[in-house]
Biopython code that builds the backbone (N, CA, C, O; Angstrom):
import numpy as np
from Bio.PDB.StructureBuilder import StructureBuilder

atoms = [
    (1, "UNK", "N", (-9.920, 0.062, 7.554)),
    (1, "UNK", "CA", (-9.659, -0.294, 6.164)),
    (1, "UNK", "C", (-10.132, 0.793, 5.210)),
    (1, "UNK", "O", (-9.454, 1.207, 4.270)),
    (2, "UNK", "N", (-11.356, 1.222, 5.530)),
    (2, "UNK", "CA", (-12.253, 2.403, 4.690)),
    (2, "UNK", "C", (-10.653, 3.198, 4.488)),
    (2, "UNK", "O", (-9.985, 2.829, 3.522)),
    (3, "UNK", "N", (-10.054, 4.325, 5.454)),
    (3, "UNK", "CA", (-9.002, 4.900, 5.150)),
    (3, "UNK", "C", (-8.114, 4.584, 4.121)),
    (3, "UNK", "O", (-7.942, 5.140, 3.036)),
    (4, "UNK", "N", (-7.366, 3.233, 4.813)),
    (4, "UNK", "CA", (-6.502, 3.203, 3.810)),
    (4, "UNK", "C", (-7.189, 2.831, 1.923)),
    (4, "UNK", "O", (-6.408, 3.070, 1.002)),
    (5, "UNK", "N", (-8.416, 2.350, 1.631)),
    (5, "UNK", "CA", (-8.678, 2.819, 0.268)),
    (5, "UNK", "C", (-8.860, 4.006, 0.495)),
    (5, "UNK", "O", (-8.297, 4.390, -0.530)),
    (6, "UNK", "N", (-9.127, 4.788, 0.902)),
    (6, "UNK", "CA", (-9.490, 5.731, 0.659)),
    (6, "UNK", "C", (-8.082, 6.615, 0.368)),
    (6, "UNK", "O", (-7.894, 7.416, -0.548)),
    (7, "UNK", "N", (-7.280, 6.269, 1.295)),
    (7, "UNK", "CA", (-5.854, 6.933, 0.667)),
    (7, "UNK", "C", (-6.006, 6.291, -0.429)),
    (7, "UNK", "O", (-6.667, 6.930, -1.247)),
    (8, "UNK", "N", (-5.689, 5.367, -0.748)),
    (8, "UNK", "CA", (-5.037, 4.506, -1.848)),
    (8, "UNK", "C", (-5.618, 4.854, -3.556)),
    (8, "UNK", "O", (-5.013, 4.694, -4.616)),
    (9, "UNK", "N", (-7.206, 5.454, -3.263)),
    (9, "UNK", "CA", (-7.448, 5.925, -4.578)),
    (9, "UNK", "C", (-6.935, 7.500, -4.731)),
    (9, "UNK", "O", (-6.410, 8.003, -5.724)),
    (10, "UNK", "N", (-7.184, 8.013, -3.692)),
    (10, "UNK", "CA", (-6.132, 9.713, -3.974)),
    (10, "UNK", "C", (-5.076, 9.430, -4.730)),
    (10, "UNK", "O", (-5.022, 9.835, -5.891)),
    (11, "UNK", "N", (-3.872, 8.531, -4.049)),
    (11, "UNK", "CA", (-2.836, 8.374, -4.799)),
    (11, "UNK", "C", (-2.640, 7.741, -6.028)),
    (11, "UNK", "O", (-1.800, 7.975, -6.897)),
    (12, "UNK", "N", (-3.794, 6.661, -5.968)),
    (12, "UNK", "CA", (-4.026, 6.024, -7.820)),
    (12, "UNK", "C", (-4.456, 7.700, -8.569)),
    (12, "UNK", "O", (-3.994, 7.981, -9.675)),
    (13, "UNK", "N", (-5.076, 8.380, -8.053)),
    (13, "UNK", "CA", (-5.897, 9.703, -8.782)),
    (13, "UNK", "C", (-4.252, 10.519, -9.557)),
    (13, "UNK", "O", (-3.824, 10.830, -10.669)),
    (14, "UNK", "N", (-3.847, 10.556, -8.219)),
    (14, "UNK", "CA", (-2.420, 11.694, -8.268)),
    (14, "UNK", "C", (-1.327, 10.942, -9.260)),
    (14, "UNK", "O", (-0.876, 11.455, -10.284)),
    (15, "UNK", "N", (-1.010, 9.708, -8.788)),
    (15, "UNK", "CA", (-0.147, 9.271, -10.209)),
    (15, "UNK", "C", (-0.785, 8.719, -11.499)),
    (15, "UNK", "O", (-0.037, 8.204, -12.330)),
    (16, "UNK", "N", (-2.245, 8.795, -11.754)),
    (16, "UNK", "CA", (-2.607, 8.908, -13.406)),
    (16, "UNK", "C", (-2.215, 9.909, -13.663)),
    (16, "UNK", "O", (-1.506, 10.050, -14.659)),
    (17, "UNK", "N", (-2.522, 10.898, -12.896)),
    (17, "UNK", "CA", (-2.462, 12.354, -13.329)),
    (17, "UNK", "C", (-1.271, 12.888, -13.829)),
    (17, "UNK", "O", (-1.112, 13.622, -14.805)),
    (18, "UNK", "N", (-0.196, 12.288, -12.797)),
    (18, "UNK", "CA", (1.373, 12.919, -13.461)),
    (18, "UNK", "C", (1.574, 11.921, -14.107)),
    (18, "UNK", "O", (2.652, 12.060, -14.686)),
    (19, "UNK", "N", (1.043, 10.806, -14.370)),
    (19, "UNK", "CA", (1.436, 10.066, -16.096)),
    (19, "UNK", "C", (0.872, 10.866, -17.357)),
    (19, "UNK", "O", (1.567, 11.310, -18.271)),
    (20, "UNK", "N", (-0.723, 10.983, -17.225)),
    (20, "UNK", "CA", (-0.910, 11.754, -17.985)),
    (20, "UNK", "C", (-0.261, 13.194, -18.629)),
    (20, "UNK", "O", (-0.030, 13.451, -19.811)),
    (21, "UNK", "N", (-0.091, 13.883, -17.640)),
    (21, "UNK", "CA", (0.516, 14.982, -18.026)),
    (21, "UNK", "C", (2.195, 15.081, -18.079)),
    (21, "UNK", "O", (2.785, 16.147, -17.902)),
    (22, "UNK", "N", (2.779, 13.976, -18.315)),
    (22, "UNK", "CA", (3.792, 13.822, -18.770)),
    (22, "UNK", "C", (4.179, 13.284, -19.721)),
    (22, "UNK", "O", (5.231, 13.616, -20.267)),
    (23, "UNK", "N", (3.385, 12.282, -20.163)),
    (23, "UNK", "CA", (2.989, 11.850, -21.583)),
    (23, "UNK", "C", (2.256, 13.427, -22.579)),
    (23, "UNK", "O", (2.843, 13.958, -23.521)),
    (24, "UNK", "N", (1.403, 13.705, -22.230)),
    (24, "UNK", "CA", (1.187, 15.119, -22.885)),
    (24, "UNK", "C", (1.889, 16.260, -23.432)),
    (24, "UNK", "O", (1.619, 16.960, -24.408)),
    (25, "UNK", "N", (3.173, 16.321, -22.323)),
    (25, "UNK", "CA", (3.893, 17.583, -22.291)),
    (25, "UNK", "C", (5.244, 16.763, -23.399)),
    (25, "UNK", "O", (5.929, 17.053, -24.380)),
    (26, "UNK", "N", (5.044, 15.715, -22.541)),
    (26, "UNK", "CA", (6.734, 14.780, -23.518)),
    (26, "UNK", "C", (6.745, 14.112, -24.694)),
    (26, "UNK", "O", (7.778, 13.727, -25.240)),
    (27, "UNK", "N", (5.492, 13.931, -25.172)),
    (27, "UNK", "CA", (5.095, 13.553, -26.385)),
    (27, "UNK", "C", (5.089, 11.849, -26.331)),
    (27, "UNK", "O", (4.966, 11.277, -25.248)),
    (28, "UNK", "N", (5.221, 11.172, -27.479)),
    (28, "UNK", "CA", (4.489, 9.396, -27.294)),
    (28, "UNK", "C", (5.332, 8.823, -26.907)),
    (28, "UNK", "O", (4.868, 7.801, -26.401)),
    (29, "UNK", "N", (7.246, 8.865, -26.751)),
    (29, "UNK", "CA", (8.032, 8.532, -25.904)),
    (29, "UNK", "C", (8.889, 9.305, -25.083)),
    (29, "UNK", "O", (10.069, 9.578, -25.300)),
    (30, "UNK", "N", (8.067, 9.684, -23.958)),
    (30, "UNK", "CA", (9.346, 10.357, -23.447)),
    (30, "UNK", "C", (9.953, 9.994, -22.645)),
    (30, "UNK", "O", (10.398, 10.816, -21.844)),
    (31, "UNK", "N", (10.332, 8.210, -22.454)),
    (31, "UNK", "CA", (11.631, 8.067, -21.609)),
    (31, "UNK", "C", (12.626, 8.124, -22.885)),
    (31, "UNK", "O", (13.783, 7.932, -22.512)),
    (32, "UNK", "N", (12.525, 8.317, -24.178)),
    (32, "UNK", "CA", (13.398, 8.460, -24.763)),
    (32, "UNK", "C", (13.957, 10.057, -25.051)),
    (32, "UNK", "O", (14.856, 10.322, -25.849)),
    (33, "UNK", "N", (13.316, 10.921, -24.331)),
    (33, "UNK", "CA", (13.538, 12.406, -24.659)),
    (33, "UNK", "C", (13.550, 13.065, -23.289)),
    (33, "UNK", "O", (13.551, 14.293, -23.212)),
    (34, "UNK", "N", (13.562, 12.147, -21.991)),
    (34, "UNK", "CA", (13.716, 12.906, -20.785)),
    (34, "UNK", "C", (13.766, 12.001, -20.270)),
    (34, "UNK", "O", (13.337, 10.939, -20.721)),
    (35, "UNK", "N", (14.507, 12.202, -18.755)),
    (35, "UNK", "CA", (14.862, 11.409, -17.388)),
    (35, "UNK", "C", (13.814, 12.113, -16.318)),
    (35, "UNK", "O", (13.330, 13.243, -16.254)),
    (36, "UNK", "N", (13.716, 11.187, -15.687)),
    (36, "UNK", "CA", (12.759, 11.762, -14.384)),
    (36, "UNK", "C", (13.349, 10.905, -13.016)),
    (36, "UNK", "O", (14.002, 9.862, -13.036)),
    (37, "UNK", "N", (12.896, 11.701, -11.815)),
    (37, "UNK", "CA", (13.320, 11.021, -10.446)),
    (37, "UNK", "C", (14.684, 10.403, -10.366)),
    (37, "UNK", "O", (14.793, 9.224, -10.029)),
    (38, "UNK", "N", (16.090, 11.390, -10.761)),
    (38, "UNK", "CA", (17.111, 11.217, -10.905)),
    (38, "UNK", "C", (17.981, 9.837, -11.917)),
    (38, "UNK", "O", (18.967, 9.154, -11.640)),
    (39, "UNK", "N", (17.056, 9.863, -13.174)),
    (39, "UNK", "CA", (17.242, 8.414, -14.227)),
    (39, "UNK", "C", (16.272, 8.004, -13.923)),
    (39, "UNK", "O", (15.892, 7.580, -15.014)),
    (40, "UNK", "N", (15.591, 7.799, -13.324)),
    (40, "UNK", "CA", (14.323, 6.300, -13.561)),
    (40, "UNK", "C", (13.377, 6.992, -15.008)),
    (40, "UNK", "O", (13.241, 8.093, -15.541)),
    (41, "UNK", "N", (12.981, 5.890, -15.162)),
    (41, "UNK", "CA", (12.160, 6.150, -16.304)),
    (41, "UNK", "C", (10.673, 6.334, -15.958)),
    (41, "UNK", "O", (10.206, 6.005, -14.868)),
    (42, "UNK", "N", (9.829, 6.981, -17.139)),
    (42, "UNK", "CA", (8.491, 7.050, -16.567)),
    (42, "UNK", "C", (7.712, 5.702, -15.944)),
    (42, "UNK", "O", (6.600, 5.728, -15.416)),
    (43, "UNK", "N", (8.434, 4.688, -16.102)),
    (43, "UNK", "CA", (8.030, 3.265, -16.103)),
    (43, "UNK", "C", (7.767, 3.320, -13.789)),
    (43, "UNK", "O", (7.073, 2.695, -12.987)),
    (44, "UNK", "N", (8.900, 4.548, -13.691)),
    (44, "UNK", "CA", (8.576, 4.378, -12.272)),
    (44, "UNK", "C", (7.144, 4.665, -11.765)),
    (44, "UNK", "O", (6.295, 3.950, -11.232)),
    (45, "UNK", "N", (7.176, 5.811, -12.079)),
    (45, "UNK", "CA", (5.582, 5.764, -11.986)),
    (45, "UNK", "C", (4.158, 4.572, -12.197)),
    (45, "UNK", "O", (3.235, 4.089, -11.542)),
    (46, "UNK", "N", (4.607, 4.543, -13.236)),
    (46, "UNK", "CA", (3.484, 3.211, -13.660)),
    (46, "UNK", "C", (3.827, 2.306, -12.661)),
    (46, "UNK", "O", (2.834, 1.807, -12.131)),
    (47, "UNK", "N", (5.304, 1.778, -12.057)),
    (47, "UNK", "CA", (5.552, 0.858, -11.133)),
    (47, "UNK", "C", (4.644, 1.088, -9.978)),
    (47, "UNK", "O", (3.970, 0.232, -9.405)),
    (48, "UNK", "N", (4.731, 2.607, -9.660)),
    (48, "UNK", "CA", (3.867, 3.264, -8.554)),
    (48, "UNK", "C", (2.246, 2.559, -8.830)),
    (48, "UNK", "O", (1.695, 1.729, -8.107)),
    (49, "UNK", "N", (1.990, 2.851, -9.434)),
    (49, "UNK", "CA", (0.493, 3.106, -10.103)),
    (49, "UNK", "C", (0.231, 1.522, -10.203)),
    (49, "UNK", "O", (-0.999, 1.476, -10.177)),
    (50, "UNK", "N", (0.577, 0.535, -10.277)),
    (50, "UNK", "CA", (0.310, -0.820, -10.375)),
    (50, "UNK", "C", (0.446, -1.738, -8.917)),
    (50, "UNK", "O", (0.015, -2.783, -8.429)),
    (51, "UNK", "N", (1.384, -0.551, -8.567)),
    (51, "UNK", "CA", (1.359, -1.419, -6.747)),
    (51, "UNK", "C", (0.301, -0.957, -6.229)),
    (51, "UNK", "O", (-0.571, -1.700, -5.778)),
    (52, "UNK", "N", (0.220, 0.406, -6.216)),
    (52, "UNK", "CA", (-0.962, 0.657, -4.943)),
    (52, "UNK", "C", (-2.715, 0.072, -5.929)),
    (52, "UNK", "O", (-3.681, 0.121, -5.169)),
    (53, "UNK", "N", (-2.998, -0.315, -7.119)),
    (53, "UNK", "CA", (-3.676, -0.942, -7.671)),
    (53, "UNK", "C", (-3.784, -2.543, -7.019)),
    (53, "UNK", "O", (-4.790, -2.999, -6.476)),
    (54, "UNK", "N", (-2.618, -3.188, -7.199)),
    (54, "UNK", "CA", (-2.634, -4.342, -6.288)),
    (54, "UNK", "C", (-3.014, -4.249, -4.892)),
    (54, "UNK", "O", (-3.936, -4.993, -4.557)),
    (55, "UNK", "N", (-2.390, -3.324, -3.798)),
    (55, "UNK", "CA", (-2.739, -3.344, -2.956)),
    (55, "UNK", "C", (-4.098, -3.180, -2.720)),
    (55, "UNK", "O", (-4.678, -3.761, -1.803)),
    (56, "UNK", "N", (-4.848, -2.124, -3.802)),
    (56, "UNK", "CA", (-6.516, -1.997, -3.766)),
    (56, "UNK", "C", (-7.392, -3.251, -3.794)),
    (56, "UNK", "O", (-8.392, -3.624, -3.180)),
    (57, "UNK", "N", (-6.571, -3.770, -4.802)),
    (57, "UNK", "CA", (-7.417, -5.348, -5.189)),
    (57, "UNK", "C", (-7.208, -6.219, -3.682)),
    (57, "UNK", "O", (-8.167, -6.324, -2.917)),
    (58, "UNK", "N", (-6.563, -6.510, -3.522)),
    (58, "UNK", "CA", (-6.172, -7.111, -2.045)),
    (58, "UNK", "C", (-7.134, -6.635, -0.867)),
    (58, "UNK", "O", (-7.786, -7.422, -0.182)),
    (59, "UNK", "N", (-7.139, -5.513, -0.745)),
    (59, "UNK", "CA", (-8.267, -4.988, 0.231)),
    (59, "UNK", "C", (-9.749, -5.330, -0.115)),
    (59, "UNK", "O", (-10.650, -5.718, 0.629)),
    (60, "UNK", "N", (-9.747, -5.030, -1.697)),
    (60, "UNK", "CA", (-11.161, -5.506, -1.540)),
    (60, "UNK", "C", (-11.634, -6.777, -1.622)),
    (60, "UNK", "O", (-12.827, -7.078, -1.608)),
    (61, "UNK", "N", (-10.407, -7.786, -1.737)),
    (61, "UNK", "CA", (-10.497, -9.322, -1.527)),
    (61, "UNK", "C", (-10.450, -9.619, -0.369)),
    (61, "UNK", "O", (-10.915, -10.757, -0.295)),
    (62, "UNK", "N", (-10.015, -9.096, 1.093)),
    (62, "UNK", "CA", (-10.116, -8.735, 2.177)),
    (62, "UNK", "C", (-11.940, -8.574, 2.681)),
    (62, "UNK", "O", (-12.795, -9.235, 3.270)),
    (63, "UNK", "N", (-11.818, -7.512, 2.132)),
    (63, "UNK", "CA", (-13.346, -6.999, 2.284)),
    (63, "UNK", "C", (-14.528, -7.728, 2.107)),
    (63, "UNK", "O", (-15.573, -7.637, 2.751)),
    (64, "UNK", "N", (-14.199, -8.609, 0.975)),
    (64, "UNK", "CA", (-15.356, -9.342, 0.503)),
    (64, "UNK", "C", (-15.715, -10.436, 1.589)),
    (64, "UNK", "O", (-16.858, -10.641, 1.997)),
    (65, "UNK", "N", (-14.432, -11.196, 2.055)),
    (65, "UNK", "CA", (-14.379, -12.081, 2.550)),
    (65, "UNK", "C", (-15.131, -11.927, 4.438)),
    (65, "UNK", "O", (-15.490, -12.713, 5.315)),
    (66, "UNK", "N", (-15.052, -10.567, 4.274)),
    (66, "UNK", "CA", (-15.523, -10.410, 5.657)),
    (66, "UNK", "C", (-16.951, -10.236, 5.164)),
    (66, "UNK", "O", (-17.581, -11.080, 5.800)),
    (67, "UNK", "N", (-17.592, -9.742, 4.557)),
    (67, "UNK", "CA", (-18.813, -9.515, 4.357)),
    (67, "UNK", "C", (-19.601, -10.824, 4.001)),
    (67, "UNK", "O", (-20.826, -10.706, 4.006)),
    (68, "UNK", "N", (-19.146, -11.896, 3.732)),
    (68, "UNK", "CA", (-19.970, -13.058, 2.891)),
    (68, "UNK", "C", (-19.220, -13.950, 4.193)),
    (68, "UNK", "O", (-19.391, -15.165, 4.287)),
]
sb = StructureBuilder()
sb.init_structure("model")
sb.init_model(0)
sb.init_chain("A")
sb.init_seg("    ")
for serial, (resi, resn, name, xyz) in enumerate(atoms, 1):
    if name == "N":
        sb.init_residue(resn, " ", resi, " ")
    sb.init_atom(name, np.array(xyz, "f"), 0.0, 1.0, " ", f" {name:<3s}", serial, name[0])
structure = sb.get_structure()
């Protein structure tokens, strides 16, 4: 289990990061001033960024349950 959080926050790390710096570069809306990942909107990302968040929470509701 350790692993997979342990992946799972790299990749929470890696897609703040390209939210952030796409919000930065694109200014306060830029699904209205650019397309990304052939049309999807930046919203994909955040889609990204909220699953593997769920999946974190889940593990550590997992986790708890083994420990207590």
């Amino acid at each position: 289990m350790l692993e997979l959080k342990d992946y799972l926050l790299k990749r929470i790390s890696y897609v703040n990061k390209r939210i952030n710096t796409i919000e930065k570069l694109h200014g306060d809306r830029p699904n209205e001033t650019h397309n990304y990942f052939g049309g999807w909107e930046l919203g994909y990302l955040k889609g990204k960024l909220s699953a593997y968040e769920n999946i974190l929470d889940e593990i550590e509701e997992v986790n708890k349950g083994e420990i207590n």
